[in-house]
N, C-alpha and C positions, 0 to 999 in steps of 0.2 A: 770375495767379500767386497771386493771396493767397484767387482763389476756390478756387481745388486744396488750398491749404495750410489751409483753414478746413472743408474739407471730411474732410482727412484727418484733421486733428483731433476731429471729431465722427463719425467711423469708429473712433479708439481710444477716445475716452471710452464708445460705446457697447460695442463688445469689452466695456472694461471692466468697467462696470456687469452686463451678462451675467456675467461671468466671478465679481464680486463674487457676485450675487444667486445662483448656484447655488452659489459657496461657501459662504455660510450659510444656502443650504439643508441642503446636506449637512453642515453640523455639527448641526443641530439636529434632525436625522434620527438617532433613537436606534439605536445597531446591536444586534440579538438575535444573541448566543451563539449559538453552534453546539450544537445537540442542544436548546434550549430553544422553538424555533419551534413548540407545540404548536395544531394549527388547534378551536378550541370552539368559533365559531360561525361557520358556510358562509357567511356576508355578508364577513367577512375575508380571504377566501380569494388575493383579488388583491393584498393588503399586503404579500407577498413572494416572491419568488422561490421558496424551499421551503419545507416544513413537513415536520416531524419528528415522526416515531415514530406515524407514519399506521396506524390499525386499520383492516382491510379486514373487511368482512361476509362472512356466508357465500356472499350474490348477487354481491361483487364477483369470490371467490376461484372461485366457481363458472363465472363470464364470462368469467375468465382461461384460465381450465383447458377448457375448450371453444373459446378462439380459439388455443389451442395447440396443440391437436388437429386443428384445423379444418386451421392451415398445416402441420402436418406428416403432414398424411393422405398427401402427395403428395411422395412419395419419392426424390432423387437416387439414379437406378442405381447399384449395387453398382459397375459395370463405370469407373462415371467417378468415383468416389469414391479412391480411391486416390493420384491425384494432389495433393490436398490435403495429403495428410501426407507423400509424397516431395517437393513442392515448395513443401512450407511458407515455407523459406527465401527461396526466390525470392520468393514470392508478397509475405510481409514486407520482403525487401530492395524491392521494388517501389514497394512503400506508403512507406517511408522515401525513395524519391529521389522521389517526387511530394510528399511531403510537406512536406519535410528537418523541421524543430523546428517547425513554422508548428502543427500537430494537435492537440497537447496542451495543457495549463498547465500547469507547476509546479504540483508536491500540497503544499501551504505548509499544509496541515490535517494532515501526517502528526503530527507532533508532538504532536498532540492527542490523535488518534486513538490514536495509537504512541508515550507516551512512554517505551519501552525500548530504542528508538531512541539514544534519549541515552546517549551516557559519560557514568561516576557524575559527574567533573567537571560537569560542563555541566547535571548533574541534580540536583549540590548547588546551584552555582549557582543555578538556575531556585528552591529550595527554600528556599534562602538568601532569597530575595527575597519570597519568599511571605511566610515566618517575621516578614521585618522588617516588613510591615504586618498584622502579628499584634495581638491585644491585650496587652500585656507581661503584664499577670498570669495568660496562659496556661502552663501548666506545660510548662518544656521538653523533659520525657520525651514529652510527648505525639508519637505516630508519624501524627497523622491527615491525610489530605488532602482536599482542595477538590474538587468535581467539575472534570477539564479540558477538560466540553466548555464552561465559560465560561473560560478562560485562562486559570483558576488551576491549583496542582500538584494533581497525582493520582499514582497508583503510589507502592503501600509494597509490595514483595514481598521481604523479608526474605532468603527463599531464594534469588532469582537477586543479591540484592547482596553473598549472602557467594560465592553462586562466583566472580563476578568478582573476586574477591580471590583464589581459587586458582590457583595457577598452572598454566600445562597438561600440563607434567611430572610434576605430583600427580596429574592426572586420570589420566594414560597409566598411572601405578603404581599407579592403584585399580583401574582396569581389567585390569590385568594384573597380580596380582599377585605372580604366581608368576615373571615375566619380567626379562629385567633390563631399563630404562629407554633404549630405541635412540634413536640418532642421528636428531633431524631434520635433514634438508638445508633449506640456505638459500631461503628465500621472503620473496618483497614481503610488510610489514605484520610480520614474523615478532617484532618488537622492541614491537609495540602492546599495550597490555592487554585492547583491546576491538574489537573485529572482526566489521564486516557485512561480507553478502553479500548484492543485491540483482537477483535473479534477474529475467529478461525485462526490462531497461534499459531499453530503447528509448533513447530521445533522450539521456533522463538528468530524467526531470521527475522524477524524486522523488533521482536521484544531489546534482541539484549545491543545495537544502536541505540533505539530510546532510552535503553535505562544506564548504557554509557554516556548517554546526554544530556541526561536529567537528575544523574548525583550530581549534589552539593546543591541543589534548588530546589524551593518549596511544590515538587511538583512528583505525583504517584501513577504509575501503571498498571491498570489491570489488564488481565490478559486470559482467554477461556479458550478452549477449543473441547467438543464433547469425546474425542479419544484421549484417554488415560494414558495412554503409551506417551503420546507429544508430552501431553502435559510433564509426566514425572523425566520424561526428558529434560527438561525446560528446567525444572527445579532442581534436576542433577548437575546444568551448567553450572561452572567454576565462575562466572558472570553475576549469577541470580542472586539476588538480594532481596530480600524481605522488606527489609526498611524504605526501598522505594517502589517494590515490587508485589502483586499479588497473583498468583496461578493457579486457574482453580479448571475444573472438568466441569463443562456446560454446554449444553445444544438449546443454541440459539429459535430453532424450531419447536421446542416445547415453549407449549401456550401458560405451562403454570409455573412453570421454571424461575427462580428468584434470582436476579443480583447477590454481591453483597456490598450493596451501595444505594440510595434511596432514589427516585426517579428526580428527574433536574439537576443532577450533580454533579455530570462529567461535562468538560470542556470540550473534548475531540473523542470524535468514533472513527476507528481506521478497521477497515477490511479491506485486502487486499486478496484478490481473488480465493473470496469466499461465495459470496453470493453465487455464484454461476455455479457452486457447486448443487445447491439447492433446487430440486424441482422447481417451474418458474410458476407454478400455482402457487406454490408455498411463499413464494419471497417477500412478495408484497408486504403480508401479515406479519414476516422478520422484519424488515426497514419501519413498517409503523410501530414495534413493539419497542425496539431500539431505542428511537426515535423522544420516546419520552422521558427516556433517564440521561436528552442532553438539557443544560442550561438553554434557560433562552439566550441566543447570540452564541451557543455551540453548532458546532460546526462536523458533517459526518465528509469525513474521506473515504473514495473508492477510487478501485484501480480491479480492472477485469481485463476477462477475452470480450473481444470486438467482434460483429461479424463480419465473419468469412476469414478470420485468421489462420495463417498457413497450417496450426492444429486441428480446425474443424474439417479445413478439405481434406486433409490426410485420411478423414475415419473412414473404414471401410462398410459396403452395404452390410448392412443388418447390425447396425453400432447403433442406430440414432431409435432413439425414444416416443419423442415429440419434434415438432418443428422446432430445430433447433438445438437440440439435446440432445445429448449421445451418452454413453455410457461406455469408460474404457477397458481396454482389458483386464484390468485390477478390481475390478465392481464400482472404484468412483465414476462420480460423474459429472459431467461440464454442459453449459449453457452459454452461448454467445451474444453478446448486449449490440442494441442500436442507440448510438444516439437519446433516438424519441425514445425508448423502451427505457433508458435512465431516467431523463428526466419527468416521465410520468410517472416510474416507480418511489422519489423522493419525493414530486411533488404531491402527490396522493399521501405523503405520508405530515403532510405540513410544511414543508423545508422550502428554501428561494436559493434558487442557482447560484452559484459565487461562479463556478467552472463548471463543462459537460464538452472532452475534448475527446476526438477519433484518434489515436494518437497510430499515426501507421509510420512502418517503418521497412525498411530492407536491411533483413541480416543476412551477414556472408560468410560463406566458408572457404576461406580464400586457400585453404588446401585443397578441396576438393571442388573448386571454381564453380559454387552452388550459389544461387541466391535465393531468399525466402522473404515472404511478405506477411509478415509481421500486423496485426491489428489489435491493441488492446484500449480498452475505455480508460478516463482518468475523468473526475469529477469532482467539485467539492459545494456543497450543499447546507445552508446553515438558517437554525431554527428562529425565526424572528423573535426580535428582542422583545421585550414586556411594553409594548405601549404607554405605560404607565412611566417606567423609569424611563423611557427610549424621549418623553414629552418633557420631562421634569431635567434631562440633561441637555436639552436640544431647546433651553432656555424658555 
């Protein structure tokens, strides 16, 4: 008995001391900012996980562009391609009941990335706090901010903080303004001042962030994706809230497809690698459709694959579709953006650049001494303001 009992004892002091000795390891392991990880000399290269704002050579860009070609010399038949976009649906509700929420992470970096994201609440807030570890003898006019890819505030856009103060029956009578001012019908969210919509859900890795960030303020999320399976996931979360939340089954690809929200009403449209799922015939007609149910002075956020990102070289011959497009082994499927291919997609749709960034990176597998090259788009795109009130505020 008391050999058992001496033994167990020196089973938890050891736990222990493990448990101690990685704990301060990990405090004394300094953490790099996000967007600060710059790699300057290739011996470091294994010290993290990524590195940021990676320059490729002409021989890298040239090695890309030739194993892209290489895998899509060898064509999915015309004859079987078709199925991918009538059975999109299925294909993704598929992926959702093998997966259910196990796939993704939480995008707990949107904020950074995105802070227009935020109600002005939540955004004085955050501004408030910066300010109070200010130097006091900083002068309080000052409008400046901090870069937030180290977690301090960023975003002064003057312009989208006075629309949000207009309300949306001013907008409808700038736009109209020969008309007399109709009737909305009643809608979820119809009472908020500030209004996402968060196209391609899925699970909800980026809904239930937002809607941890947006109790207690006058501000509502909607959120669709056209598989049923994400969705009633979404609404099965211990998270989801109604009262600032709406989740409903929608494919942004149907042309007669309704809202239920009236067009000019939403503040921010976030898709985050949805678009590329969408044949690239089809896209355009989604961003213009979008496009109308923001505010003027709303603003669409996106975040995709890049080309030639270390997933498109990966695909093997007889994967890719069209130039560009591939189809995985699951029946989804992906499309890689340029730059110029963003910004003539929003700007075709009405919208003026805020952002349109290549955002490459170098991830590591520092167990298995891998490195990969990383390319995804980031953009933010916003609907000009009404002329009429943009003349009348601007004295």
């Amino acid at each position: 008995m008391h050999k058992q009992w001496s033994c167990s004892v020196v089973k938890q002091a050891s736990a222990f001391i493990r448990f101690y000795m990685r704990l301060k390891s990990t405090k004394a392991r300094p953490t790099a900012p996000l967007g600060s990880r710059i790699l300057t000399n290739p011996d470091d290269i294994f010290k993290h996980n990524m590195w940021d704002h990676v320059q490729w050579t002409k021989e890298d860009q040239e090695a890309a562009r030739q194993k892209a070609e290489e895998n899509s010399s060898i064509r999915l038949p015309l004859t079987e391609q078709g199925k991918f976009s009538t059975d999109a649906c299925q294909y993704w509700d598929q992926f959702y009941e093998a997966h259910q929420d196990k796939f993704f992470k939480d995008r707990r970096w949107l904020f950074l990335e995105f802070p227009e994201l935020l109600p002005s609440s939540a955004e004085e807030k955050r501004t408030n706090a910066c300010r109070s570890h200010q130097v006091a003898a900083e002068p309080a006019s000052s409008s400046s901010r901090t870069n937030g890819e180290t977690g301090h505030c960023q975003h002064n856009d003057p312009i989208q903080r006075r629309q949000k103060q207009i309300p949306f029956y001013l907008q409808e009578a700038a736009a109209e303004p020969n008309k007399t001012i109709r009737q909305i019908s009643p809608f979820p969210g119809q009472h908020a001042s500030f209004r996402i919509l968060e196209v391609g859900c899925g699970v909800g890795n980026s809904v239930f962030p937002i809607v941890n960030t947006i109790k207690n303020t006058d501000s509502f999320l909607y959120c669709c994706d056209f598989s049923p399976r994400a969705i009633q996931l979404v609404k099965d979360h211990p998270d989801y809230d109604d009262s600032v939340c709406r989740a409903f089954v929608h494919d942004i690809c149907e042309e007669v497809g309704s809202f239920p929200f009236p067009p000019q009403s939403l503040d921010v449209i976030l898709a985050v690698f949805v678009l590329s799922s969408i044949h690239p015939q089809r896209v355009q007609r989604v961003v213009n459709q979008l496009s109308t149910y923001l505010k003027h002075g709303g603003v669409f956020l996106f975040r995709d694959y890049g080309r030639y990102d270390l997933s498109q070289l990966r695909f093997k011959k007889g994967r890719c579709l069209s130039d560009n497009f591939y189809t995985r082994g699951d029946g989804t499927c992906v499309y890689f953006f340029t730059k110029e291919e963003v910004h003539d997609l929003f700007s075709k749709a009405g919208l003026e650049e805020i952002q349109n960034l290549e955002d490459k990176r170098l991830q590591v597998n520092r167990g298995k001494k891998v490195s990969m090259r990383r390319v995804w788009m980031q953009s933010k795109y916003r609907k000009p303001p009404v002329p009429f009130l943009q003349n009348s505020q601007g004295g």
